[in-house]
Steps between C-alpha positions, in 0.01 A plus 500: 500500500835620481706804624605805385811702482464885428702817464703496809700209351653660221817561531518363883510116383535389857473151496371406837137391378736253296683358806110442695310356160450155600420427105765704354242699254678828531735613183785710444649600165793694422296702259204537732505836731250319803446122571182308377274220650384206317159503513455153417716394719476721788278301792387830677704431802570883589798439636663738249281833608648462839837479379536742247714824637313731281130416548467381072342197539092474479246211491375566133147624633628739728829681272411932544330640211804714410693104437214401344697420170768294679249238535458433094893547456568209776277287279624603175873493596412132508337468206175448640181707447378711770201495695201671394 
């Protein structure tokens, strides 16, 4: 399982998740507006949810309805296929 990171991120790019992932599986990009998680590479620590300022970061089964599509586009930005 991997996390997350939704709509609050865009923009905001704060990169204290970064500082806590103990597997550094969280990307920035100039040309990206938010930050994206690895999914094959992130361990499901949590870590990051409890250090993100603006409240972006979800486990992947629990992202709100309304972020729903952030969970293909973390998996796609990656050029992997999303779950199902």
């Amino acid at each position: 399982m991997t996390h997350i990171i939704a709509e609050p991120c865009i923009d905001v790019k704060d990169k204290a998740c970064v500082d806590v992932c103990p597997v550094d599986c969280i990307y920035d990009k100039d040309e990206w507006k938010q930050l994206y998680i690895q999914p094959e590479e992130c361990i499901d620590c949590g870590l990051c949810i409890d250090a993100c300022p603006v409240e972006a970061i979800f486990p992947e089964e629990e992202v709100p309805e309304k972020w729903a599509a952030f969970t293909a586009e973390n998996y796609t930005i990656f050029d992997l296929e999303p779950p199902e």
